[in-house]
N, C-alpha and C positions, 0 to 999 in steps of 0.2 A: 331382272331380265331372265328369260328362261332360253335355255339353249339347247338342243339335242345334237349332239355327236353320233356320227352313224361310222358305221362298216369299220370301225379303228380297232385293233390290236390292242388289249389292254393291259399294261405290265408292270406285277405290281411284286412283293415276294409273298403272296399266296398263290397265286398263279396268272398263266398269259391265257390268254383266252381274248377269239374276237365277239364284242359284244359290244351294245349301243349305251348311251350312258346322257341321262338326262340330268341338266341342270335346273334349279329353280331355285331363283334368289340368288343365295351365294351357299349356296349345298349342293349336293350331289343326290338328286331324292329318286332316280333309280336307276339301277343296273339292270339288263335285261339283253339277251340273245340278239331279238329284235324287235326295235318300238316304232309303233307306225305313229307318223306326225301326225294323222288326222285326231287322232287321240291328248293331242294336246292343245295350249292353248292357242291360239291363232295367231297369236304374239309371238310363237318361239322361233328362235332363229336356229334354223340347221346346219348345221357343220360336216359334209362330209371328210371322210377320215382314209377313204381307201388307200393303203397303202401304205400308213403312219403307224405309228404306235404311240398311245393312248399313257400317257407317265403321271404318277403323281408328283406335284411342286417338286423340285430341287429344294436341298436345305443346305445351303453354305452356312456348316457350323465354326467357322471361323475368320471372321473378316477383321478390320480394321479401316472403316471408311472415316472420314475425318479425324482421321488422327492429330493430335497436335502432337510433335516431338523435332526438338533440337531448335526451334527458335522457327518452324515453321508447321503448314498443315500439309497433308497428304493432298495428291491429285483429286480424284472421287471422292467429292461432298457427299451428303446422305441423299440429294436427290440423284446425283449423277450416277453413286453406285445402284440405286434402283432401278436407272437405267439401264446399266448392264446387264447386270442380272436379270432383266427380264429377257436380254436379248441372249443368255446363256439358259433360259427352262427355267432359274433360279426364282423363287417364291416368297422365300423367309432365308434369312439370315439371322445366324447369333454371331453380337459384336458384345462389347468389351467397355465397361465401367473403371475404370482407374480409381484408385484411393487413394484420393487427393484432396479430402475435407475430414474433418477429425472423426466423425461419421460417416460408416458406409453411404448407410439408409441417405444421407444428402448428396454422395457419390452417385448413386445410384440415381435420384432424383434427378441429379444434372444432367444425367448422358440421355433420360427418356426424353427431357425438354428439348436437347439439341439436335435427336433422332426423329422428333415432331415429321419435317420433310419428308420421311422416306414414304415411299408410291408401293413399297410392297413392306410385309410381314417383317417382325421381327422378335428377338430375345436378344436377352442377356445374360452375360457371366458376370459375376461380379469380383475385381481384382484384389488381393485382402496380401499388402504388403509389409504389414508391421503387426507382429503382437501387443493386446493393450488390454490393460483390465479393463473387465466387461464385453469383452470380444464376444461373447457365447449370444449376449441381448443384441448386439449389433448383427450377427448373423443371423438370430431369429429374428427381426424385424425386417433384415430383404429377402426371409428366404416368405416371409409374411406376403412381401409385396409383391413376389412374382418370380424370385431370381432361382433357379437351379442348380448353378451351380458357380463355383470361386473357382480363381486361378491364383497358383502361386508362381515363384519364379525359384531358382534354385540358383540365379545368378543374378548379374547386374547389383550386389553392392554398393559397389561406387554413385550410383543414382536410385538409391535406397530400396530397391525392391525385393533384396534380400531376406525371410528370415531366416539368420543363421543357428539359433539355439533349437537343438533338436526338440527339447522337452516343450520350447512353445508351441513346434511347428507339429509336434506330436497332438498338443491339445486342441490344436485350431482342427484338424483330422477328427481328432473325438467328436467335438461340436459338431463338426459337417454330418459326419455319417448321423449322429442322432436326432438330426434336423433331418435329415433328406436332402444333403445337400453335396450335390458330385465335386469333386475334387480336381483339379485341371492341371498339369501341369507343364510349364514348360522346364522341360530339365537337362539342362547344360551345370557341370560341376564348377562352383565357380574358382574352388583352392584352384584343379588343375589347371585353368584359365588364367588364375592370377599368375601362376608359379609359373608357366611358359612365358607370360609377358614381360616378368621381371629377369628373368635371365634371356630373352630374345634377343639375338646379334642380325637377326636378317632383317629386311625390310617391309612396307607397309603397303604390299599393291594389293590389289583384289584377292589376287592369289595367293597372297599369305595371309588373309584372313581366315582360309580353312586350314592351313597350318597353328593360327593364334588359337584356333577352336574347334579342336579333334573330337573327331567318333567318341573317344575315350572319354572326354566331357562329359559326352551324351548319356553315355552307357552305366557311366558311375553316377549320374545322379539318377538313371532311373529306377538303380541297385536301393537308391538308398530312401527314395518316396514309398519305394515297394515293400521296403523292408519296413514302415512305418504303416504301412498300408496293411501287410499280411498280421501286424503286430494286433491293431486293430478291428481285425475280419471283416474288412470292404475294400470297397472298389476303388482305384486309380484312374483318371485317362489322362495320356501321354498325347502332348499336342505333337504336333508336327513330328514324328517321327522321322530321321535323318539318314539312317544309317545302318548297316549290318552287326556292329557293333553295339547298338540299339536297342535290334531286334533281337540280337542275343540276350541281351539282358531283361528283357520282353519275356525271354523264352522260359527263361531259370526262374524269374520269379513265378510263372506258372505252374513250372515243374513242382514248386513248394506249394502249391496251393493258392494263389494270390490271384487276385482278381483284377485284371489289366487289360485295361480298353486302350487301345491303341488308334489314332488317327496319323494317316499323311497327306502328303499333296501333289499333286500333280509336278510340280518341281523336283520335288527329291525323289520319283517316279521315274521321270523322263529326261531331266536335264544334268548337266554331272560339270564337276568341277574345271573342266580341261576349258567351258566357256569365260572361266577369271582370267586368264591368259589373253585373250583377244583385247583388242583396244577400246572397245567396250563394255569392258569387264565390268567396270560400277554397274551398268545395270542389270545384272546376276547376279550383285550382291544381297544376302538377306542373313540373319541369324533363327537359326542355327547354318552354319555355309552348305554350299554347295559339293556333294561328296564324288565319289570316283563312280564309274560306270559298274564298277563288283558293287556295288553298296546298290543301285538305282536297281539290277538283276535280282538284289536280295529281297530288297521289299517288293520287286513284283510277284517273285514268286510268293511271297508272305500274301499277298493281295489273290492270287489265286487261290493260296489254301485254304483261307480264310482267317489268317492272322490276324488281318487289320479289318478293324471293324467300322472304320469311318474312315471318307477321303476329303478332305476341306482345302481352303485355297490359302489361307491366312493371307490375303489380299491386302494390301499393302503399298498403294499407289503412291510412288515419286513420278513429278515429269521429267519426260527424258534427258532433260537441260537439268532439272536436281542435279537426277543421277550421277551426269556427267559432268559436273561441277570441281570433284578431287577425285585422284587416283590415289588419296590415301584413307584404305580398307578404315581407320577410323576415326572419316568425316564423311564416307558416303553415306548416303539416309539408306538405311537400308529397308530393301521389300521388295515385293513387284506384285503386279496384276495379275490377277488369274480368276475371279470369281465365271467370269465368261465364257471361258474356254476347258470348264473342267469336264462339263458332260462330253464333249464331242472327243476331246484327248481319250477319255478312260474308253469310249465308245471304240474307237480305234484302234487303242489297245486290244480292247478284248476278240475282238474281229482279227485281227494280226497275230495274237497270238493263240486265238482257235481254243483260249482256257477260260475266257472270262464272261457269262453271259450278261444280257440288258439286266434279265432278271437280278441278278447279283449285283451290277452297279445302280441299279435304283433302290437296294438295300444299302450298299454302301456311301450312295448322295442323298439319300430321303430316307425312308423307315431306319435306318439304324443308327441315322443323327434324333431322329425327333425321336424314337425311343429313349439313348443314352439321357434327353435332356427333359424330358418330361412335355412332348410336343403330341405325343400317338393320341389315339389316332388321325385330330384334327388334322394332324400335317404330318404327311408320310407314310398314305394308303389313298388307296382308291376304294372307299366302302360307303354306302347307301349312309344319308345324314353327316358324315365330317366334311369341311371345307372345299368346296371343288376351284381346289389347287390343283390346275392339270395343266399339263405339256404335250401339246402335237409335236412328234418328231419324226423327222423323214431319217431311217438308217440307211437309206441308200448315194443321201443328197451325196457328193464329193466338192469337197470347197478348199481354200489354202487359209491357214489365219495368218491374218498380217492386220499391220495399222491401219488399212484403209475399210480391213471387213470386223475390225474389233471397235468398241465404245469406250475403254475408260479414258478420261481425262487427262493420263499419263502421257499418250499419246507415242505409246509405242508397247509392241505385246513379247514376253518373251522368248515366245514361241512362233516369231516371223518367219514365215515361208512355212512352214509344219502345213504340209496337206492330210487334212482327217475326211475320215467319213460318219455322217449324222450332223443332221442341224435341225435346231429348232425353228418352227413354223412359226407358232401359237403358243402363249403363255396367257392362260387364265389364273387370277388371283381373285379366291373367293367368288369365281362367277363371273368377273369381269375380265376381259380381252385387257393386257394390260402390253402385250406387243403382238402385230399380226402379219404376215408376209411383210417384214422387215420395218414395221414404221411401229416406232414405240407410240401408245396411248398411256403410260401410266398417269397417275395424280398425283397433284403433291400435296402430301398429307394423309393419304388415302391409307398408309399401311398400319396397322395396328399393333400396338406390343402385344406379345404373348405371355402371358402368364404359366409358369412352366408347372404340371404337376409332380410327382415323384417322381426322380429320373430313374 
Protein backbone atom coordinates (compact mmCIF):
# COMPACT_ATOMS: atom_id res chain seq x y z
CA UNK A 1 0.00 0.00 0.00
CA UNK A 2 1.28 3.48 -0.80
CA UNK A 3 0.28 6.33 1.25
CA UNK A 4 1.11 10.08 1.18
CA UNK A 5 0.73 12.29 4.27
CA UNK A 6 0.37 15.77 3.48
CA UNK A 7 0.70 19.26 5.34
CA UNK A 8 1.83 17.26 8.98
CA UNK A 9 4.47 18.60 11.42
CA UNK A 10 7.10 16.27 11.46
CA UNK A 11 9.04 15.57 14.69
CA UNK A 12 11.64 13.70 15.04
CA UNK A 13 15.30 14.57 17.18
CA UNK A 14 16.94 15.88 14.15
CA UNK A 15 14.44 18.38 13.55
CA UNK A 16 10.62 19.65 13.25
CA UNK A 17 9.82 20.80 10.19
CA UNK A 18 6.38 20.70 8.06
CA UNK A 19 6.90 18.42 5.30
CA UNK A 20 4.84 15.66 3.24
CA UNK A 21 6.11 12.22 3.74
CA UNK A 22 5.43 9.26 1.29
CA UNK A 23 4.93 5.87 2.12
CA UNK A 24 5.47 2.80 -0.19
CA UNK A 25 5.18 -0.69 0.86
CA UNK A 26 6.03 -0.61 4.31
CA UNK A 27 9.18 2.28 4.00
CA UNK A 28 9.14 5.62 4.20
CA UNK A 29 10.60 6.30 0.32
CA UNK A 30 10.28 10.09 0.65
CA UNK A 31 10.58 13.12 2.44
CA UNK A 32 9.96 16.27 0.85
CA UNK A 33 8.44 19.98 1.47
CA UNK A 34 5.73 19.21 -0.87
CA UNK A 35 4.56 16.21 -2.95
CA UNK A 36 2.06 16.52 -5.50
CA UNK A 37 -0.17 13.22 -5.60
CA UNK A 38 -0.55 13.52 -9.21
CA UNK A 39 3.03 12.25 -9.10
CA UNK A 40 2.33 9.12 -7.64
CA UNK A 41 0.67 6.14 -8.05
CA UNK A 42 -3.04 6.23 -8.56
CA UNK A 43 -3.22 3.73 -5.78
CA UNK A 44 -2.03 5.98 -3.12
CA UNK A 45 -4.15 6.77 -0.39
CA UNK A 46 -3.67 10.46 1.02
CA UNK A 47 -3.65 11.43 4.38
CA UNK A 48 -4.19 14.76 5.38
CA UNK A 49 -2.28 15.93 8.29
CA UNK A 50 -3.16 19.68 8.96
CA UNK A 51 -2.59 20.35 12.13
CA UNK A 52 -0.98 17.12 13.53
CA UNK A 53 2.31 16.26 14.16
CA UNK A 54 3.86 13.69 12.19
CA UNK A 55 6.01 11.11 15.14
CA UNK A 56 8.01 8.14 14.64
CA UNK A 57 6.56 4.64 16.34
CA UNK A 58 6.58 4.77 20.14
CA UNK A 59 9.09 2.25 21.62
CA UNK A 60 7.89 0.86 24.96
CA UNK A 61 11.14 -0.50 25.97
CA UNK A 62 9.81 -2.27 28.81
CA UNK A 63 6.75 -4.26 29.04
CA UNK A 64 5.67 -7.38 30.49
CA UNK A 65 2.60 -8.70 28.62
CA UNK A 66 1.72 -12.20 29.42
CA UNK A 67 3.43 -12.69 32.21
CA UNK A 68 3.07 -15.79 34.11
CA UNK A 69 3.87 -15.08 38.02
CA UNK A 70 2.38 -16.26 41.34
CA UNK A 71 0.16 -19.16 40.11
CA UNK A 72 -1.38 -16.85 37.55
CA UNK A 73 -1.09 -14.59 34.06
CA UNK A 74 -1.30 -10.95 33.61
CA UNK A 75 -4.31 -9.06 32.15
CA UNK A 76 -2.85 -8.14 28.50
CA UNK A 77 -2.19 -11.14 26.27
CA UNK A 78 0.30 -10.45 23.42
CA UNK A 79 -2.69 -9.72 21.22
CA UNK A 80 -4.43 -7.39 23.59
CA UNK A 81 -1.30 -5.63 24.52
CA UNK A 82 -0.85 -4.82 20.76
CA UNK A 83 -3.97 -3.40 21.04
CA UNK A 84 -3.10 -0.97 23.26
CA UNK A 85 -0.40 0.17 22.15
CA UNK A 86 -1.50 0.91 19.09
CA UNK A 87 -4.13 2.99 20.70
CA UNK A 88 -1.17 4.84 22.69
CA UNK A 89 1.36 5.71 19.16
CA UNK A 90 3.17 2.58 20.46
CA UNK A 91 4.90 0.52 17.45
CA UNK A 92 7.36 -2.05 19.09
CA UNK A 93 7.89 -3.11 22.38
CA UNK A 94 10.88 -4.76 24.07
CA UNK A 95 9.45 -7.48 26.53
CA UNK A 96 11.37 -9.96 28.58
CA UNK A 97 12.67 -13.66 28.32
CA UNK A 98 12.83 -15.44 31.85
CA UNK A 99 15.69 -18.13 32.50
CA UNK A 100 13.86 -20.80 33.03
CA UNK A 101 15.24 -23.83 30.95
CA UNK A 102 18.96 -24.86 31.55
CA UNK A 103 19.62 -22.93 28.29
CA UNK A 104 19.13 -19.25 27.55
CA UNK A 105 19.08 -19.79 23.71
CA UNK A 106 15.80 -22.29 24.66
CA UNK A 107 14.44 -19.37 27.00
CA UNK A 108 14.71 -17.31 24.51
CA UNK A 109 13.15 -19.72 21.88
CA UNK A 110 10.00 -20.01 24.17
CA UNK A 111 9.04 -16.44 24.64
CA UNK A 112 9.37 -15.69 20.55
CA UNK A 113 6.88 -18.88 20.09
CA UNK A 114 4.47 -17.42 22.71
CA UNK A 115 4.86 -13.57 21.35
CA UNK A 116 3.81 -15.27 17.79
CA UNK A 117 0.24 -13.13 18.36
CA UNK A 118 1.45 -9.72 18.72
CA UNK A 119 -0.25 -7.24 15.75
CA UNK A 120 2.80 -4.98 16.16
CA UNK A 121 6.84 -5.05 16.47
CA UNK A 122 8.98 -6.29 18.91
CA UNK A 123 12.45 -7.38 20.97
CA UNK A 124 13.85 -8.73 23.60
CA UNK A 125 16.01 -8.69 26.69
CA UNK A 126 17.12 -11.59 27.66
CA UNK A 127 16.75 -12.49 31.74
CA UNK A 128 20.27 -14.41 32.89
CA UNK A 129 19.40 -15.33 36.69
CA UNK A 130 22.16 -17.70 37.70
CA UNK A 131 25.74 -18.16 36.95
CA UNK A 132 26.89 -21.47 35.22
CA UNK A 133 29.73 -22.79 33.41
CA UNK A 134 29.70 -21.88 29.83
CA UNK A 135 27.67 -18.98 30.44
CA UNK A 136 30.03 -16.85 27.86
CA UNK A 137 28.58 -19.76 24.84
CA UNK A 138 25.17 -19.21 26.09
CA UNK A 139 25.30 -15.59 25.67
CA UNK A 140 27.03 -15.70 22.38
CA UNK A 141 24.28 -17.86 21.00
CA UNK A 142 21.28 -15.31 21.92
CA UNK A 143 23.16 -12.36 21.38
CA UNK A 144 23.75 -14.61 17.74
CA UNK A 145 19.87 -14.84 17.60
CA UNK A 146 18.98 -11.38 18.00
CA UNK A 147 18.82 -10.42 21.64
CA UNK A 148 20.64 -6.97 22.84
CA UNK A 149 20.58 -6.94 25.79
CA UNK A 150 20.20 -9.30 29.49
CA UNK A 151 18.59 -8.15 32.67
CA UNK A 152 19.75 -9.00 36.01
CA UNK A 153 18.00 -8.45 39.31
CA UNK A 154 19.98 -7.47 42.29
CA UNK A 155 17.09 -8.89 44.40
CA UNK A 156 14.30 -11.40 44.79
CA UNK A 157 16.74 -14.33 46.23
CA UNK A 158 14.13 -15.99 47.71
CA UNK A 159 12.67 -16.94 44.07
CA UNK A 160 16.08 -17.34 42.71
CA UNK A 161 16.79 -14.38 40.64
CA UNK A 162 19.52 -13.27 42.62
CA UNK A 163 23.14 -13.44 41.59
CA UNK A 164 24.71 -12.85 44.66
CA UNK A 165 28.70 -13.45 44.22
CA UNK A 166 30.09 -10.49 42.99
CA UNK A 167 33.11 -12.15 41.03
CA UNK A 168 30.28 -14.02 38.94
CA UNK A 169 28.25 -11.22 38.48
CA UNK A 170 31.46 -9.30 37.45
CA UNK A 171 32.03 -11.99 34.65
CA UNK A 172 28.63 -12.35 33.29
CA UNK A 173 29.41 -8.06 32.79
CA UNK A 174 32.76 -8.98 31.09
CA UNK A 175 31.00 -11.47 28.58
CA UNK A 176 28.17 -8.85 27.90
CA UNK A 177 30.28 -5.96 27.11
CA UNK A 178 32.63 -8.08 24.79
CA UNK A 179 29.67 -9.45 23.02
CA UNK A 180 27.66 -6.28 22.55
CA UNK A 181 25.46 -7.06 24.82
CA UNK A 182 23.63 -4.11 27.13
CA UNK A 183 23.44 -4.84 30.67
CA UNK A 184 19.75 -4.05 32.30
CA UNK A 185 19.34 -3.77 35.52
CA UNK A 186 16.74 -3.77 37.99
CA UNK A 187 18.36 -2.67 41.25
CA UNK A 188 16.84 -2.81 44.56
CA UNK A 189 19.65 -3.98 47.41
CA UNK A 190 18.44 -7.16 48.44
CA UNK A 191 20.73 -7.54 52.11
CA UNK A 192 18.92 -4.09 52.95
CA UNK A 193 15.52 -5.61 52.04
CA UNK A 194 16.10 -8.65 53.77
CA UNK A 195 17.42 -6.92 56.92
CA UNK A 196 14.22 -4.63 57.23
CA UNK A 197 11.96 -7.60 56.77
CA UNK A 198 13.57 -9.63 59.50
CA UNK A 199 13.43 -7.13 62.17
CA UNK A 200 9.94 -5.45 60.76
CA UNK A 201 7.33 -4.95 63.77
CA UNK A 202 4.78 -3.01 61.53
CA UNK A 203 2.31 -4.28 59.28
CA UNK A 204 1.58 -5.46 55.60
CA UNK A 205 -0.69 -2.84 53.86
CA UNK A 206 0.14 -1.31 50.53
CA UNK A 207 1.73 1.28 52.33
CA UNK A 208 4.25 -0.40 54.05
CA UNK A 209 5.34 -1.97 51.15
CA UNK A 210 7.52 1.33 50.27
CA UNK A 211 8.54 1.19 53.80
CA UNK A 212 9.72 -2.82 53.23
CA UNK A 213 11.50 -1.20 50.12
CA UNK A 214 13.34 2.03 50.52
CA UNK A 215 15.02 4.55 48.18
CA UNK A 216 18.05 3.37 49.91
CA UNK A 217 17.63 -0.17 48.37
CA UNK A 218 17.57 1.46 45.20
CA UNK A 219 20.37 3.58 45.58
CA UNK A 220 22.83 0.91 46.96
CA UNK A 221 22.44 -1.37 44.41
CA UNK A 222 22.84 0.96 41.85
CA UNK A 223 26.26 2.06 43.66
CA UNK A 224 27.26 -1.23 43.43
CA UNK A 225 26.30 -2.38 39.35
CA UNK A 226 28.20 0.89 38.75
CA UNK A 227 30.96 0.21 40.47
CA UNK A 228 31.22 -3.13 38.38
CA UNK A 229 30.25 -1.40 35.49
CA UNK A 230 33.08 1.66 35.82
CA UNK A 231 35.36 -1.42 36.95
CA UNK A 232 34.96 -2.75 33.41
CA UNK A 233 34.77 0.58 31.19
CA UNK A 234 30.95 0.09 29.91
CA UNK A 235 27.71 0.97 30.04
CA UNK A 236 24.80 0.21 32.64
CA UNK A 237 20.97 0.82 32.28
CA UNK A 238 18.94 1.20 35.31
CA UNK A 239 15.38 0.15 34.76
CA UNK A 240 12.76 1.90 36.33
CA UNK A 241 14.33 4.44 38.14
CA UNK A 242 12.41 5.31 41.47
CA UNK A 243 13.65 7.79 43.32
CA UNK A 244 15.95 10.74 44.28
CA UNK A 245 17.92 8.58 46.19
CA UNK A 246 18.52 6.91 42.75
CA UNK A 247 19.19 9.59 40.90
CA UNK A 248 21.71 10.45 43.30
CA UNK A 249 23.66 7.59 42.99
CA UNK A 250 23.02 8.02 38.98
CA UNK A 251 24.78 11.20 39.57
CA UNK A 252 28.23 9.92 41.62
CA UNK A 253 28.67 7.19 39.49
CA UNK A 254 28.94 9.82 36.63
CA UNK A 255 30.87 12.15 38.34
CA UNK A 256 33.60 9.01 38.23
CA UNK A 257 33.31 8.41 34.88
CA UNK A 258 30.69 5.60 34.37
CA UNK A 259 28.44 5.22 31.89
CA UNK A 260 24.77 5.02 33.06
CA UNK A 261 21.64 5.10 31.16
CA UNK A 262 18.95 5.54 33.19
CA UNK A 263 15.16 4.89 32.22
CA UNK A 264 11.76 5.73 34.17
CA UNK A 265 8.07 5.82 33.91
CA UNK A 266 5.41 7.50 33.93
CA UNK A 267 4.50 6.31 37.49
CA UNK A 268 7.30 7.25 39.46
CA UNK A 269 7.04 10.56 37.31
CA UNK A 270 3.53 11.42 38.25
CA UNK A 271 2.17 9.27 40.84
CA UNK A 272 3.59 9.13 44.50
CA UNK A 273 3.07 7.14 47.47
CA UNK A 274 0.30 8.94 49.65
CA UNK A 275 -2.14 6.76 46.77
CA UNK A 276 -1.20 3.16 49.11
CA UNK A 277 -3.18 4.93 51.62
CA UNK A 278 -6.46 4.92 49.89
CA UNK A 279 -8.63 1.87 49.89
CA UNK A 280 -7.54 0.98 46.80
CA UNK A 281 -4.12 0.98 47.41
CA UNK A 282 -3.29 -2.79 45.82
CA UNK A 283 -3.73 -1.28 42.64
CA UNK A 284 -0.69 1.28 42.94
CA UNK A 285 1.13 -1.36 44.05
CA UNK A 286 4.39 -2.38 41.90
CA UNK A 287 8.12 -3.08 42.67
CA UNK A 288 10.23 -0.94 43.08
CA UNK A 289 7.07 0.97 45.37
CA UNK A 290 5.70 3.87 44.83
CA UNK A 291 7.93 7.06 46.30
CA UNK A 292 6.93 10.68 47.85
CA UNK A 293 6.01 13.67 45.78
CA UNK A 294 10.23 15.14 46.47
CA UNK A 295 11.34 12.04 44.73
CA UNK A 296 8.30 12.23 41.46
CA UNK A 297 9.89 16.44 41.47
CA UNK A 298 13.46 14.90 41.39
CA UNK A 299 13.28 12.84 38.41
CA UNK A 300 11.27 15.32 36.63
CA UNK A 301 13.62 17.79 36.92
CA UNK A 302 16.33 14.92 35.86
CA UNK A 303 13.86 14.49 32.81
CA UNK A 304 14.27 17.97 31.76
CA UNK A 305 17.83 18.18 32.19
CA UNK A 306 18.43 15.30 30.36
CA UNK A 307 19.40 12.79 32.93
CA UNK A 308 17.19 10.11 31.89
CA UNK A 309 17.58 8.98 28.80
CA UNK A 310 14.56 6.64 28.28
CA UNK A 311 10.90 6.80 29.62
CA UNK A 312 9.18 3.15 29.60
CA UNK A 313 6.08 1.81 31.15
CA UNK A 314 7.15 -1.57 32.69
CA UNK A 315 3.56 -2.51 31.91
CA UNK A 316 2.41 -4.88 34.11
CA UNK A 317 -1.43 -5.80 33.91
CA UNK A 318 -3.47 -7.23 36.92
CA UNK A 319 -7.36 -6.97 36.61
CA UNK A 320 -8.81 -4.94 38.85
CA UNK A 321 -10.47 -7.75 40.93
CA UNK A 322 -6.36 -9.35 41.13
CA UNK A 323 -5.36 -6.37 42.34
CA UNK A 324 -8.10 -6.15 44.85
CA UNK A 325 -8.02 -9.60 45.91
CA UNK A 326 -5.41 -8.84 49.46
CA UNK A 327 -4.63 -5.86 51.21
CA UNK A 328 -1.43 -7.77 52.20
CA UNK A 329 1.66 -5.56 50.26
CA UNK A 330 2.95 -9.46 49.87
CA UNK A 331 0.20 -11.21 48.05
CA UNK A 332 -0.82 -8.41 45.86
CA UNK A 333 0.45 -9.11 42.16
CA UNK A 334 2.14 -6.41 41.61
CA UNK A 335 2.11 -3.86 38.40
CA UNK A 336 -0.05 -1.71 36.50
CA UNK A 337 -0.86 -0.64 33.00
CA UNK A 338 0.51 2.07 31.32
CA UNK A 339 2.01 1.23 27.92
CA UNK A 340 -1.13 3.57 26.53
CA UNK A 341 -1.01 6.41 28.25
CA UNK A 342 2.67 7.14 28.38
CA UNK A 343 2.87 9.54 25.25
CA UNK A 344 -0.21 11.81 26.21
CA UNK A 345 1.09 12.01 30.18
CA UNK A 346 4.80 13.10 29.20
CA UNK A 347 3.03 15.26 26.38
CA UNK A 348 1.26 17.03 29.28
CA UNK A 349 3.82 17.39 31.20
CA UNK A 350 5.95 19.11 29.05
CA UNK A 351 3.14 21.60 28.05
CA UNK A 352 2.46 22.28 31.86
CA UNK A 353 5.69 22.58 32.63
CA UNK A 354 6.80 24.87 29.71
CA UNK A 355 10.54 22.63 29.92
CA UNK A 356 9.83 19.77 28.16
CA UNK A 357 9.65 19.72 24.17
CA UNK A 358 7.57 16.88 21.63
CA UNK A 359 11.02 16.99 20.24
CA UNK A 360 12.73 15.68 23.35
CA UNK A 361 9.94 13.29 24.27
CA UNK A 362 9.99 11.50 21.06
CA UNK A 363 13.83 11.07 21.89
CA UNK A 364 13.05 10.00 25.13
CA UNK A 365 9.77 7.20 23.84
CA UNK A 366 11.54 6.37 20.32
CA UNK A 367 15.15 7.32 19.12
CA UNK A 368 16.75 6.83 22.43
CA UNK A 369 15.10 3.42 23.31
CA UNK A 370 15.90 2.01 19.73
CA UNK A 371 19.31 3.51 19.86
CA UNK A 372 20.21 2.07 23.61
CA UNK A 373 18.96 -1.40 22.05
CA UNK A 374 20.27 -1.70 18.75
CA UNK A 375 16.72 -0.80 16.98
CA UNK A 376 18.08 2.92 14.83
CA UNK A 377 17.53 3.63 12.53
CA UNK A 378 14.62 1.19 11.57
CA UNK A 379 12.71 2.30 14.63
CA UNK A 380 13.03 5.46 16.08
CA UNK A 381 13.44 8.10 13.21
CA UNK A 382 11.55 9.51 10.63
CA UNK A 383 14.40 9.07 7.49
CA UNK A 384 13.85 8.11 3.81
CA UNK A 385 14.19 3.89 3.60
CA UNK A 386 13.67 2.88 7.53
CA UNK A 387 10.21 1.39 8.68
CA UNK A 388 7.41 3.85 8.35
CA UNK A 389 6.45 3.55 11.85
CA UNK A 390 4.57 6.82 12.26
CA UNK A 391 2.05 8.51 14.55
CA UNK A 392 -0.53 11.09 13.70
CA UNK A 393 -1.04 13.10 16.88
CA UNK A 394 -3.29 15.79 17.46
CA UNK A 395 -1.25 18.12 20.52
CA UNK A 396 -4.14 20.16 20.94
CA UNK A 397 -6.96 17.21 21.27
CA UNK A 398 -7.95 17.52 25.33
CA UNK A 399 -9.41 14.14 26.58
CA UNK A 400 -9.60 12.72 30.42
CA UNK A 401 -8.10 8.96 30.73
CA UNK A 402 -10.25 6.67 32.49
CA UNK A 403 -11.34 3.05 31.96
CA UNK A 404 -13.84 3.75 29.56
CA UNK A 405 -11.20 5.80 27.02
CA UNK A 406 -8.29 3.25 27.93
CA UNK A 407 -7.87 -0.54 26.40
CA UNK A 408 -6.00 -2.93 28.54
CA UNK A 409 -7.66 -5.86 29.77
CA UNK A 410 -7.11 -4.86 33.40
CA UNK A 411 -9.81 -2.92 33.21
CA UNK A 412 -8.91 -0.04 35.09
CA UNK A 413 -6.05 2.70 34.44
CA UNK A 414 -3.97 4.25 37.10
CA UNK A 415 -4.27 7.31 36.16
CA UNK A 416 -8.39 7.74 36.13
CA UNK A 417 -9.71 11.08 35.73
CA UNK A 418 -6.00 12.53 34.80
CA UNK A 419 -7.19 15.12 32.04
CA UNK A 420 -4.01 15.48 29.38
CA UNK A 421 -3.61 17.13 26.29
CA UNK A 422 -2.42 15.06 22.89
CA UNK A 423 -3.97 12.07 21.52
CA UNK A 424 -3.08 9.83 18.96
CA UNK A 425 -5.18 9.68 15.64
CA UNK A 426 -3.15 7.23 13.53
CA UNK A 427 -0.81 4.46 14.26
CA UNK A 428 1.00 3.07 11.19
CA UNK A 429 3.14 -0.01 11.54
CA UNK A 430 5.54 -0.69 8.70
CA UNK A 431 3.06 1.03 6.33
CA UNK A 432 0.06 -0.23 7.53
CA UNK A 433 -2.96 1.70 9.51
CA UNK A 434 -2.88 -0.48 12.40
CA UNK A 435 -5.52 1.94 14.58
CA UNK A 436 -7.35 4.85 12.84
CA UNK A 437 -9.88 7.66 14.39
CA UNK A 438 -10.26 5.16 17.36
CA UNK A 439 -11.12 1.69 15.80
CA UNK A 440 -8.06 -0.59 16.18
CA UNK A 441 -7.18 -2.76 12.67
CA UNK A 442 -4.25 -4.57 13.88
CA UNK A 443 -3.44 -8.41 12.87
CA UNK A 444 -2.65 -11.10 14.64
CA UNK A 445 0.53 -12.17 13.97
CA UNK A 446 1.36 -9.52 11.87
CA UNK A 447 4.23 -8.07 14.27
CA UNK A 448 7.79 -9.17 13.69
CA UNK A 449 10.71 -9.70 16.13
CA UNK A 450 13.52 -7.58 15.87
CA UNK A 451 16.79 -8.44 15.65
CA UNK A 452 18.74 -6.04 17.62
CA UNK A 453 22.23 -4.65 16.18
CA UNK A 454 24.94 -3.11 18.67
CA UNK A 455 23.13 -1.36 21.23
Amino acid sequence: MDVLIKNGLLVDTEWTRHSDIFISGSKISRIAPSIDPSELPASTTVVYADGLCVLPGIIDAHTHYHLVSRGTVTADSFEEGSRLAAYGGVTTVVDFADDRRPLLIDSFHDRRKEMAPMAIDYALHQGVYRYREGIRKELESIRRAGIGAIKIFTTYKDVGYLIDDRDELKSIFRDARDLGLMVCVHAEDDKIITEIAASWKGGYTPADHARLRPAEAEAAAIRYVGGIAGELDMPVYIVHLSSRAGLEAVRELRGHGVKVIAETTPHYLFLDSSLLDRPDGPLYVMTPPLRSRDDNKALQEALINGEIQVVATDHCSFTYEQKLESNDCRRIYPGIPGTEEMLPLLHTFGISSGALTLQQIVNLVSTGPAKCFGLYPEKGSLLEGTDADIVLFDPAASWTISRETTHSASGYTAYEGTEVTGKVLMTYLRGRLVMGDGIYLGMKGDGRFLRARKC
